[in-house]
SEZATOR-943354 format. One line per field, with one value per residue (C-alpha): residue number from 1; residue in three letters; x, y, z negated. Coordinates in steps of 0.05 Angstrom, whole numbers, always signed. Example, Ala and Ser with C-alpha at 12.3 -4.5 7.8 and 13.67 -1.06 7.14 Angstrom:
2
num = (1:2)
residu = (ALA:SER)
x = (+246:+273)
y = (-90:-21)
z = (-156:-143)
This chain:
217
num = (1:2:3:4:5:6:7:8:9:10:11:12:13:14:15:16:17:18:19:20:21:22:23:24:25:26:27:28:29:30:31:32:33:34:35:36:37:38:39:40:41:42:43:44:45:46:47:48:49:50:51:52:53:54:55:56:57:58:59:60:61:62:63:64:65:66:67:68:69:70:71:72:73:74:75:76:77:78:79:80:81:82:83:84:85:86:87:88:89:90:91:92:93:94:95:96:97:98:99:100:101:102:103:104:105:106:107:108:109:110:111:112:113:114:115:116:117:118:119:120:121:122:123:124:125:126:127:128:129:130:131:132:133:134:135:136:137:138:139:140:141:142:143:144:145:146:147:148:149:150:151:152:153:154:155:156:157:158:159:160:161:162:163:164:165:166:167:168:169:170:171:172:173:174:175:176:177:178:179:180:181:182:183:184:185:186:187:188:189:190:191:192:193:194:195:196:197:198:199:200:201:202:203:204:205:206:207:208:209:210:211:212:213:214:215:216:217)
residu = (UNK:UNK:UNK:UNK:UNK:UNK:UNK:UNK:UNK:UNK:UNK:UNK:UNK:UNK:UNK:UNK:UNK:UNK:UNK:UNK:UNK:UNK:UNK:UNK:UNK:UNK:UNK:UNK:UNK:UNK:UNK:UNK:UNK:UNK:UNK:UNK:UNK:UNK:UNK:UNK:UNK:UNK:UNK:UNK:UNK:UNK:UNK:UNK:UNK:UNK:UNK:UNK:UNK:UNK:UNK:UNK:UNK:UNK:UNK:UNK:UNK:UNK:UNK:UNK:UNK:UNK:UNK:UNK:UNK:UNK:UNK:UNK:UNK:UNK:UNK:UNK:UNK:UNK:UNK:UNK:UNK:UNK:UNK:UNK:UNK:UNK:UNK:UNK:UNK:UNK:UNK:UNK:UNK:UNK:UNK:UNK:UNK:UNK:UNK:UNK:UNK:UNK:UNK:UNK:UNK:UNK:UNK:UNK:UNK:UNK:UNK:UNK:UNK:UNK:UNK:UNK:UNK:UNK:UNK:UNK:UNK:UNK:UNK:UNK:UNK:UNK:UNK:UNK:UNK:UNK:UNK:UNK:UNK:UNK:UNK:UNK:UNK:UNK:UNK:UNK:UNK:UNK:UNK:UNK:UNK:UNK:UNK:UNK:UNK:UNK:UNK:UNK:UNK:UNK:UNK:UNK:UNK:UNK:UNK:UNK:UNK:UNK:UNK:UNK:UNK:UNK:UNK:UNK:UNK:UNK:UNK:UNK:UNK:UNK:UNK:UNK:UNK:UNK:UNK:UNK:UNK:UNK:UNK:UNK:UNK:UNK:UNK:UNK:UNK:UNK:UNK:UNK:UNK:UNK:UNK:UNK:UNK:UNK:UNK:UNK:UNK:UNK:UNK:UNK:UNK:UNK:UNK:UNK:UNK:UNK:UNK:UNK:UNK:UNK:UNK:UNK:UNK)
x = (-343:-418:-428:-488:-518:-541:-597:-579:-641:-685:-636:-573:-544:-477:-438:-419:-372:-382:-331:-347:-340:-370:-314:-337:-363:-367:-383:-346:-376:-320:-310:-259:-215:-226:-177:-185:-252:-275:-233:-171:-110:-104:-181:-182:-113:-152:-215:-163:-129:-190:-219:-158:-175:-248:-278:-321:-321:-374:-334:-376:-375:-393:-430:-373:-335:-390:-393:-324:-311:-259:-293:-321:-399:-426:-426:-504:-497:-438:-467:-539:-496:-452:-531:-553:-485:-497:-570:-550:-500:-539:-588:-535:-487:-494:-466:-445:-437:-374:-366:-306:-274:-200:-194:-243:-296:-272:-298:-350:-377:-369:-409:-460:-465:-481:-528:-569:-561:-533:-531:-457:-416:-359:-310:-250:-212:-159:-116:-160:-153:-149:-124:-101:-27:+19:-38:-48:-121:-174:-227:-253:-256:-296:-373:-332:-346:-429:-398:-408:-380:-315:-274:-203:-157:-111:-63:+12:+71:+89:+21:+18:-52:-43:+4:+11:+11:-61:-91:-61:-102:-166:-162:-152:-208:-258:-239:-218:-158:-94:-47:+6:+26:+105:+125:+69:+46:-29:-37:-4:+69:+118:+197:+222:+289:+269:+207:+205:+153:+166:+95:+52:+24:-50:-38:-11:-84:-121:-87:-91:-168:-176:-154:-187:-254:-243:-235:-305:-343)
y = (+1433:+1423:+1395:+1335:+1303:+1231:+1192:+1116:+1095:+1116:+1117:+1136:+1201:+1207:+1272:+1274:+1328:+1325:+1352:+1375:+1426:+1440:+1404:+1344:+1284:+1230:+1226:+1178:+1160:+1135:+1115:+1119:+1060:+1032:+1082:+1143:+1183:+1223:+1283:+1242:+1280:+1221:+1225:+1291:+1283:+1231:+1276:+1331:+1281:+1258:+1332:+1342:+1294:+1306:+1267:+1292:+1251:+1247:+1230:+1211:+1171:+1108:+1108:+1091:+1143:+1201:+1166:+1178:+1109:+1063:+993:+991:+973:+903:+897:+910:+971:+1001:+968:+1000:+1064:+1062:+1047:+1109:+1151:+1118:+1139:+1216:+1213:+1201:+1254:+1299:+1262:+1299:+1233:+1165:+1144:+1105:+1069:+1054:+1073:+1065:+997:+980:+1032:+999:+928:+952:+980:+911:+882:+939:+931:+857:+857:+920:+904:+975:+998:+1026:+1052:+1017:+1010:+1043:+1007:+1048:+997:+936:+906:+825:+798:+820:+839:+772:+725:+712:+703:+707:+698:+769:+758:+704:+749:+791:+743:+774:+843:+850:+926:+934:+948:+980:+965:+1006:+973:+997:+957:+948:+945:+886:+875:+852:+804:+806:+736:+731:+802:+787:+717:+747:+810:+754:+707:+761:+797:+862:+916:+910:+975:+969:+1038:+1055:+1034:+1063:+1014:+1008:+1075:+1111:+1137:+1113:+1110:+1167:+1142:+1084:+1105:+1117:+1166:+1237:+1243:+1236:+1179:+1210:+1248:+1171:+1141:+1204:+1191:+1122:+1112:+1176:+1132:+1072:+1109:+1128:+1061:+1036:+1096)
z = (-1635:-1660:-1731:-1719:-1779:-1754:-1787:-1792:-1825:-1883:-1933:-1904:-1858:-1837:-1807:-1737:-1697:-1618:-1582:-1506:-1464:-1388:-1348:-1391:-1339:-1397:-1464:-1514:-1580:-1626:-1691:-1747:-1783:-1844:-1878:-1855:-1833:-1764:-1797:-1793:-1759:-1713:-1687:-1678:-1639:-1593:-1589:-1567:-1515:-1486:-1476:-1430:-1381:-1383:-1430:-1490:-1551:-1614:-1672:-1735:-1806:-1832:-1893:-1939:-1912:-1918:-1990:-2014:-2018:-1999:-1985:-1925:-1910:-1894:-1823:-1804:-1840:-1794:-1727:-1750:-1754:-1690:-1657:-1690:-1661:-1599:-1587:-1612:-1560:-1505:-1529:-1508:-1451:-1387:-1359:-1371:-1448:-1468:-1538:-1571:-1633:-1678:-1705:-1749:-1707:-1642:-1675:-1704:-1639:-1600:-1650:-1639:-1577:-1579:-1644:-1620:-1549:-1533:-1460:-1442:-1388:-1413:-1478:-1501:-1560:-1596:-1645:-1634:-1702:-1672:-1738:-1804:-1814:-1806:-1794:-1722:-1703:-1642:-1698:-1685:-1610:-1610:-1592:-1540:-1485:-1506:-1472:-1402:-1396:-1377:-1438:-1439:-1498:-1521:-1564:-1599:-1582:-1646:-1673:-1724:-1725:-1650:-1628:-1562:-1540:-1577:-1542:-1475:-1486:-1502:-1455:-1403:-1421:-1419:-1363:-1393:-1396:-1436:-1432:-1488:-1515:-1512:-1584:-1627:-1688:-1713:-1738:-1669:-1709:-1646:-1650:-1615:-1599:-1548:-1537:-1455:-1438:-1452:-1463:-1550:-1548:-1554:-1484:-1465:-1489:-1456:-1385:-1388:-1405:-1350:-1294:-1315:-1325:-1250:-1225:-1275:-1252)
């Protein structure tokens, strides 16, 4: 694990952790939700995942986050940052760069990657945040069609922030991949009882993007 400090512009730095190690062929810059920073038990269970199956990961804050604060930052603030994560991490990828992130990283970065016209090997969405909670929208699809890298979504069951008539439409339109994970919600917590796979559902997202990245690659 290497602690990064990231420069976003003049005014404003933000921590970063990559993660890597030499079996590493990819390297995927993702970034945190809305609630919770790149510390958060759940990223650093993804980070974990991913370095299973290959895959090294740069974690990193928004502003608000390395802030303290709780409101997040207007949105050419965080795609100015996920730009600024993006170029440190191909100072350092060996290989192809992915970009993805939890949530509200994961929109953040498609935005990105159309307003700074990022260059990536492809996407990896963890909780796609589609709509808020109860109100069914493709609003916040509507610049995906902008993407031309193949982008994998990685969505909970039961997540409410994703109905899955609406993601199964969009994922469609724009040519992309849906994989629904065995009953997990937004924030990953799945229902042990009927939940199928014998597997956590972070070694589920690891294996899953790992043979997808082999068919992109």
């Amino acid at each position: 694990m290497e602690e990064l400090k990231i420069r976003v512009d003049d005014e404003r730095t933000v921590s970063g952790l990559l993660q890597s190690n030499d079996a590493d062929d990819v390297l995927l810059v993702f970034g945190h939700g809305a609630g919770a920073d790149m510390r958060h038990a759940s990223m650093q269970a993804i980070a974990d995942a991913f370095g299973r199956v290959g895959v090294a990961t740069l974690r990193y804050n928004f502003p608000f986050k390395e802030n303290g604060k709780n409101r997040v930052d207007r949105q050419d603030v965080s795609t100015a940052t996920v730009a600024a994560a993006h170029a440190c991490g191909l100072e350092r990828a060996a290989g192809p760069i992915l970009l993805g992130g939890h949530s509200f990283g994961g929109r953040m970065a498609t935005h990105a990657v159309v307003d700074h016209g990022l260059d990536v090997a492809g996407m990896i969405f963890g909780s796609f945040p589609l709509h808020m909670p109860a109100k069914p929208s493709i609003t916040r699809a509507e610049h995906l069609d902008q993407i031309k890298a193949p982008m994998l979504f990685l969505s909970g069951s039961r997540d409410g922030m994703a109905s899955s008539d609406l993601m199964t439409e969009v994922t469609n339109r724009i040519g992309a991949t849906l994989v629904w994970l065995d009953t997990a919600d937004h924030g990953y917590k799945v229902l042990k009882r009927s939940r199928t796979r014998s597997d956590d559902v972070f070694t589920e997202m690891a294996t899953t993007a790992r043979a997808w990245l082999d068919e992109i690659l």
